[in-house]
C-alpha positions in Angstrom: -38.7 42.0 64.1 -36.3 42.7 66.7 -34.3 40.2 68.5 -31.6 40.1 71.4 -28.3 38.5 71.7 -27.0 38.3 75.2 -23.3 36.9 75.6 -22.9 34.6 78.7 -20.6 34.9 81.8 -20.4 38.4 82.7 -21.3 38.7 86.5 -23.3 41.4 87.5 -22.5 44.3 89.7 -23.8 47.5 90.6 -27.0 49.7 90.8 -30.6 49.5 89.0 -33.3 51.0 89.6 -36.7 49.5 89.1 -39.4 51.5 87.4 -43.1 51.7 88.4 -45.3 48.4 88.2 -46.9 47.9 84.8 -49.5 46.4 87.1 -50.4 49.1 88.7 -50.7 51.5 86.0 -53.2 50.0 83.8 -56.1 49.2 86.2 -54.9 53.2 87.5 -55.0 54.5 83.7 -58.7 52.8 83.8 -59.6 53.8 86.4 -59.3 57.5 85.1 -62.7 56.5 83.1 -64.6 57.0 86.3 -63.5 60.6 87.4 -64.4 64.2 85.1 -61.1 66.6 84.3 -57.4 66.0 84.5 -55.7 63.4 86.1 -51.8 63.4 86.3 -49.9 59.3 86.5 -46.0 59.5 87.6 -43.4 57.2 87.6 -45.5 55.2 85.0 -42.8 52.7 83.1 -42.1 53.1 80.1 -43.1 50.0 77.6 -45.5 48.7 75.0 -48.8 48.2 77.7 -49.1 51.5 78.6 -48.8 52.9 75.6 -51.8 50.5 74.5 -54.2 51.7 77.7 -53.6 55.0 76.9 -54.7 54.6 73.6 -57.6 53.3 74.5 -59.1 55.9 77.4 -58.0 58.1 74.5 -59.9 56.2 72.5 -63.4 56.4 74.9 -63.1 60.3 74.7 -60.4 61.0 77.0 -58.1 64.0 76.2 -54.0 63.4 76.3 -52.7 67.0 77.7 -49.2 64.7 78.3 -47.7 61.7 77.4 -44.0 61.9 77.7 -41.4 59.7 79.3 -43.0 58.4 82.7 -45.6 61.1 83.1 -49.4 60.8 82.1 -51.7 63.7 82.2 -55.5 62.7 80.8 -58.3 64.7 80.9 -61.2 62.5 81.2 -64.5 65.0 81.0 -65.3 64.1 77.2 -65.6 60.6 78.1 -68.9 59.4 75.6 -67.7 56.1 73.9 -68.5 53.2 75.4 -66.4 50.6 72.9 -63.8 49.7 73.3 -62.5 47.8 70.2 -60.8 44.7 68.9 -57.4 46.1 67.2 -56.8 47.4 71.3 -58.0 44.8 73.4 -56.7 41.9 71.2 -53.2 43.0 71.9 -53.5 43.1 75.9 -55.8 41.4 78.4 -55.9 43.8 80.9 -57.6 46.3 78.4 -61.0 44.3 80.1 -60.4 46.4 83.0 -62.5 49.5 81.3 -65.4 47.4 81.4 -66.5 48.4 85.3 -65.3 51.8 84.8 -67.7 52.6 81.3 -70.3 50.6 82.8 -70.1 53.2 85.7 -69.6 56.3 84.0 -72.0 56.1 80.7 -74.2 53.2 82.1 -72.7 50.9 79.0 -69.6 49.0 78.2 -68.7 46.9 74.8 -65.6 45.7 75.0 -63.7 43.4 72.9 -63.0 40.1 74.6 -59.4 40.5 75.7 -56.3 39.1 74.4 -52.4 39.1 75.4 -50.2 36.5 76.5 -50.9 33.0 75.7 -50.4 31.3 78.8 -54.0 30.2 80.0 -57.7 30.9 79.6 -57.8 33.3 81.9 -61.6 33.4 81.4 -63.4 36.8 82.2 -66.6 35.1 83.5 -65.5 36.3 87.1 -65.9 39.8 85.8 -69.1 39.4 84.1 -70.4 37.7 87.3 -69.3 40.4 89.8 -71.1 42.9 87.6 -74.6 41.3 86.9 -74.3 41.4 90.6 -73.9 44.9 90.5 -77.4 45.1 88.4 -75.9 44.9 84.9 -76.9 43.1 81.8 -74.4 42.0 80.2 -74.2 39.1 76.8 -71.6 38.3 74.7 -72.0 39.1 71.1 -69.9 38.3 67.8 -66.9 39.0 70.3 -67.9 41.2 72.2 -68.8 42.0 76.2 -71.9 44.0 76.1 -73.2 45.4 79.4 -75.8 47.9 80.2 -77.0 49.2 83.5 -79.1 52.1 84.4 -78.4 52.4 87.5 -75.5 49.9 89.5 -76.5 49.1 93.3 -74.3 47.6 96.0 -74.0 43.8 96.2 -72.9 41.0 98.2 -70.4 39.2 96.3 -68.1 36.0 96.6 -65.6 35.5 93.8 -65.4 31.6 93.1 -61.6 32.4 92.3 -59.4 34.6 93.3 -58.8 36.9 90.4 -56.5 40.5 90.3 -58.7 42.1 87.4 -61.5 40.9 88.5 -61.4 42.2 91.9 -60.0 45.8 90.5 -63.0 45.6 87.5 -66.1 44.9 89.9 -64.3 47.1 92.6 -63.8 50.3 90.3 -67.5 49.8 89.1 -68.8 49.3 92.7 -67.1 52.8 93.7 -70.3 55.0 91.4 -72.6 52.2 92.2 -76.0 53.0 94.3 -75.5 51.5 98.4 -72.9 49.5 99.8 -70.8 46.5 97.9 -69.4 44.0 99.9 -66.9 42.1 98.1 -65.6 38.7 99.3 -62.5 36.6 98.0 -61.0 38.9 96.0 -57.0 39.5 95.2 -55.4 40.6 98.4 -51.9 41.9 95.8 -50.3 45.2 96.2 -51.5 46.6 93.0 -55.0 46.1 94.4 -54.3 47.8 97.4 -52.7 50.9 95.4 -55.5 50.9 93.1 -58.3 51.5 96.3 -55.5 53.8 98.0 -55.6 56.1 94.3 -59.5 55.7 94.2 -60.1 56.8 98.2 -57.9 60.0 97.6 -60.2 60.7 95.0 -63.2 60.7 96.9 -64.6 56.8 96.7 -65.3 54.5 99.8 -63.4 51.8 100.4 -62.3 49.6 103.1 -60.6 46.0 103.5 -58.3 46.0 100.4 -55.5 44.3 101.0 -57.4 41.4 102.9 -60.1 39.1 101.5 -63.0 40.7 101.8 -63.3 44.7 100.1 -66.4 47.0 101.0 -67.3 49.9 99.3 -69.8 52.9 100.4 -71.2 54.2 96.7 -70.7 57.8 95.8 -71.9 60.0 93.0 -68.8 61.2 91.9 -64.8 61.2 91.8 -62.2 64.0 91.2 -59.6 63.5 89.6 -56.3 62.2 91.1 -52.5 62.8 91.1 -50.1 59.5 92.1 -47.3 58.3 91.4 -47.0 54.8 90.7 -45.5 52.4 93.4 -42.2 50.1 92.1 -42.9 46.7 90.0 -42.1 43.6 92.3 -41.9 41.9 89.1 -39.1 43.7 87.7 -37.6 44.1 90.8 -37.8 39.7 91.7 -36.1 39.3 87.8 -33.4 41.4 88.9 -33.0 40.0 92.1 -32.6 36.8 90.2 -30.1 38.5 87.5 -27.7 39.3 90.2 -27.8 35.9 91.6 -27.8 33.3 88.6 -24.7 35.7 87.6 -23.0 34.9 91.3 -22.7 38.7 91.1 -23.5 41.5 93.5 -26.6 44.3 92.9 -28.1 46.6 94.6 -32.2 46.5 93.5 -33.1 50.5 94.1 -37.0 51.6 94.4 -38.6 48.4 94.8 -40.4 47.3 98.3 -39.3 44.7 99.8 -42.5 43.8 101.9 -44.3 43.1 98.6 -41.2 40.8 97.9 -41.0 38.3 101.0 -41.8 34.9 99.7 -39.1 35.7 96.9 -36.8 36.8 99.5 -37.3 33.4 101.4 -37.0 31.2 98.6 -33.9 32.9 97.3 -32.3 32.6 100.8 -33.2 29.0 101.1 -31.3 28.9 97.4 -27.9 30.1 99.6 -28.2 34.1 98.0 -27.2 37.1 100.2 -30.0 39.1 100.3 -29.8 42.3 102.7 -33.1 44.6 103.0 -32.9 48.2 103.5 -35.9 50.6 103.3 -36.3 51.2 99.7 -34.1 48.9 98.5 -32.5 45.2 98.4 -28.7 44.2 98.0 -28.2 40.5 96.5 -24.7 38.9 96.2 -24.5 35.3 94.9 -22.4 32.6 97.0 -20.8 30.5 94.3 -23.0 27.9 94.8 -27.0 27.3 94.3 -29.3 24.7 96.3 -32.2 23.6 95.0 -35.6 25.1 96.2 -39.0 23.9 95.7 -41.8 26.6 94.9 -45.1 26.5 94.5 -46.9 29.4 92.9 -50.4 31.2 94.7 -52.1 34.5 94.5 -50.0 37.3 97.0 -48.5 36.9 99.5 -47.6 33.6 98.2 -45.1 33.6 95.3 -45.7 34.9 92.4 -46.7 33.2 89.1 -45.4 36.2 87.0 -41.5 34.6 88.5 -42.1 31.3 88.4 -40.1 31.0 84.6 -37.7 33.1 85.7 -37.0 31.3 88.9 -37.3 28.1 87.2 -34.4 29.3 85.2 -32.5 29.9 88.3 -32.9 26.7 89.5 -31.6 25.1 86.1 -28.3 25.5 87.9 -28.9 24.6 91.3 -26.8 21.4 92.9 -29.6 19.2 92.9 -33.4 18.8 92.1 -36.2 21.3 92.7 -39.9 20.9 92.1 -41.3 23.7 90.9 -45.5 23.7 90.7 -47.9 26.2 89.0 -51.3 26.4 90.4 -52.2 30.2 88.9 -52.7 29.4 84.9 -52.6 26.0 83.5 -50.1 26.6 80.5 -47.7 28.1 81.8 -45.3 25.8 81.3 -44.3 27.2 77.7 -40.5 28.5 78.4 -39.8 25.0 79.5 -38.9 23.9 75.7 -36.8 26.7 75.1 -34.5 26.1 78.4 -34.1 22.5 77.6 -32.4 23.9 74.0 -30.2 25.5 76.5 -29.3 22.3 78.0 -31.6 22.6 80.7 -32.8 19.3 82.5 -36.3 19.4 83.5 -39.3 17.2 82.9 -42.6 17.9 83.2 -45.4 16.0 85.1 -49.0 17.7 85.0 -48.7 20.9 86.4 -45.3 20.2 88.2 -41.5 21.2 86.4 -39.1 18.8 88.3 -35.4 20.5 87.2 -32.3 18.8 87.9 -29.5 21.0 87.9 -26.6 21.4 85.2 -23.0 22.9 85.5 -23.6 24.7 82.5 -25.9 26.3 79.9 -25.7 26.5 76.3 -26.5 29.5 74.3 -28.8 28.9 71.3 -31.4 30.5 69.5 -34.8 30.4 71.2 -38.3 32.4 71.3 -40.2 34.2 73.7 -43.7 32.6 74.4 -45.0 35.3 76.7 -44.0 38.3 78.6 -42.4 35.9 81.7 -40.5 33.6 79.6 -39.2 36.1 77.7 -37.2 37.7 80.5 -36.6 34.1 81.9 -34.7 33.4 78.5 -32.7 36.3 78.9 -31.6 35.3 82.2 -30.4 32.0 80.5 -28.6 33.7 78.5 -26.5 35.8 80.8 -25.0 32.7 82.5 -25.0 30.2 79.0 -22.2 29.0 77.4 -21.6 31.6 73.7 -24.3 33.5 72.4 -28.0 33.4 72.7 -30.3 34.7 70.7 -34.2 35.9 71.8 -36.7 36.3 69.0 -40.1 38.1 69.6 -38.9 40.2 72.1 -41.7 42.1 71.7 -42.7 40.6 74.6 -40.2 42.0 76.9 -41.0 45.2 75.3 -44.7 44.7 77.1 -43.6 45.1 80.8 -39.6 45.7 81.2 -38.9 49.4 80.9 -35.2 49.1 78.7 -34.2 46.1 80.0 -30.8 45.7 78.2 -29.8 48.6 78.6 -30.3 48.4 82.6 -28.7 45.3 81.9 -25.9 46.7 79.8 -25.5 48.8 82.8 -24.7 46.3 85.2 -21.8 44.2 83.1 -23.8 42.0 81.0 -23.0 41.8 77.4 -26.5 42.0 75.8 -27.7 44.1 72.5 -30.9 44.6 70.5 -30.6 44.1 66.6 -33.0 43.9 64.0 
């Protein structure tokens, strides 16, 4: 199993450039369930998730004509299997967003109840409710989501939660369904938006994403699509955070900064330079860090997928920041592997309190998740000798070759067996 060893106190300087969101390009690659012939995905990223979801169309009966660096060509008119199975799904949660699609298309869905990373129930009841809306039947059996519908019709429905996948399942399956859906507190992120953007060029009816409330006009069909994926806001915030908790000086190409504004505001109110262009950000630390408290929501608020990595930011700051998770109740699990840093924080329900320190140590620590993985290797880039990240396998998940687009910038970082 790989790990990575990251040397501290090399600032960062330079370019990156931020690859497309790993967000984006799952719920698009399932979305190609819906639509008969070839559909063409650019700027996809290159790591372990999307090489999972194509697996899986492929393995529902969809034909790869391309698969090679970021582009994606599927052909999607042999589409007959509606199962998707266990050794797929167990390895990534967001392989439950095929469910609306096959339900859709063949009118049946049986998909392995999802898995990936272990930071929170993430239940997928506000799936399964949005469909039986829709008109399907659906039970759980020895593991598995089984729905069947003859025939999906247009609904009125409220989300009890706001969920991402949830919105983008019920929404996808809505697009082929009979009448007019009317969808109401659903995710308002940019991947969302994207996703109905991708869909309406493709012939479906929709309106309202990107607010709270989605409605969709039914059609009978789809044609197939050609988009290129927008930039991760994930990736870009981590390097945002890279260039300051170095006290460097990066310019962050290919991301948008709209979709980054209650980052932006937090890591101004931290004392970082941040200067928005177009298509880009520059972000030059000032020597010294104030603390910052955060609290994380659904967009536009701020993100949970940077809370660890902001957390590890704040490790440093002059002072104490509160930082509280309200998105997933476990997500919390980096917080061990910082304190072997020498971090100071303490816990208290679903609230880190961090005092800062004027120095990490480097130590050997592991990667809980996909998050705290790149938050440990942000540690490391600042701690005090060596540190060493086991089960990076996680990184592999969403960060398109993240040491070497840190090796790029001046850090001293390097993958070994």
């Amino acid at each position: 199993m790989d790990k990575i060893i990251v040397e501290g106190g090399h600032k960062l300087n330079g370019r990156v450039r931020i690859s497309g969101a790993k967000n984006a390009v799952l719920p698009v690659l399932a979305a190609t369930l819906l639509t008969q012939g070839k559909n063409e995905i650019r700027e996809a990223p290159q790591v372990r998730d999307v090489d999972t979801m194509v697996r899986l169309v492929s393995e529902l009966g969809a034909e790869v004509d391309h698969f090679e660096s970021d582009h994606v060509v599927l052909d999607t008119s042999g589409i007959d299997n509606p199962v998707a199975p266990y050794d797929l799904v167990s390895t990534m949660r967001a392989s439950c967003l095929v469910l609306g699609p096959l339900l859709a298309r063949l009118g049946e869905a049986k998909v392995s109840l999802p898995g990936g990373c272990a930071i929170g129930a993430r239940p997928i009841d506000l799936h399964i409710k949005g469909l039986e809306a829709l008109g399907a039947k659906i039970k759980l059996e020895k593991g598995y989501v089984h729905g069947t519908a003859k025939k999906l019709k247009g609904a009125h429905h409220v989300f009890e939660s706001v969920t991402v996948t949830g919105t983008m399942n019920v929404m996808m399956a809505a697009v082929l369904a009979e009448g007019e859906t009317v969808l109401e507190n659903v995710a308002r992120e940019p991947e969302v938006t994207f996703l109905a953007e991708v869909l309406n060029e493709s012939g479906a009816k929709i309106g309202g994403a990107g607010t709270d409330k989605i409605i969709i006009q039914g059609v009978s069909s789809l044609r197939p699509f050609d988009c290129k994926i927008l930039p991760d806001r994930i990736e870009a915030a981590t390097y945002m955070i890279a260039a300051a908790i170095t006290d460097g000086d990066v310019d962050v190409l290919n991301c948008v900064p709209s979709h980054l504004e209650a980052i932006n505001q937090k890591l101004r109110e931290a004392g970082v330079t941040l200067e928005e262009k177009q298509n880009s950000i520059r972000v030059r630390g000032n020597g010294e860090l104030a603390p910052v408290h955060i609290r994380t929501h659904p967009y536009p608020g701020f993100a949970t997928d940077v809370q660890a990595q902001f957390m590890t930011l704040m490790t440093l700051a002059k002072g104490r920041s509160m930082i509280t998770e309200t998105v997933f109740e476990n997500r919390f699990m980096h917080v061990a592997e910082l304190k072997r840093m020498g971090a100071d924080i303490l816990i208290e329900g679903h609230t880190a309190l961090v005092t800062g320190v004027k120095q990490l140590s480097g130590a050997p620590v592991m990667a809980t998740d996909l998050r705290a993985s790149a938050c440990l290797v942000l540690a490391g880039l600042v701690a005090e000798r060596d540190t060493v990240v086991s089960r990076v396998y996680h990184i592999d998940r969403g960060y398109q070759n993240m040491e070497k687009k840190l090796s790029q910038l001046g850090a001293a970082i390097r993958r070994v067996k």
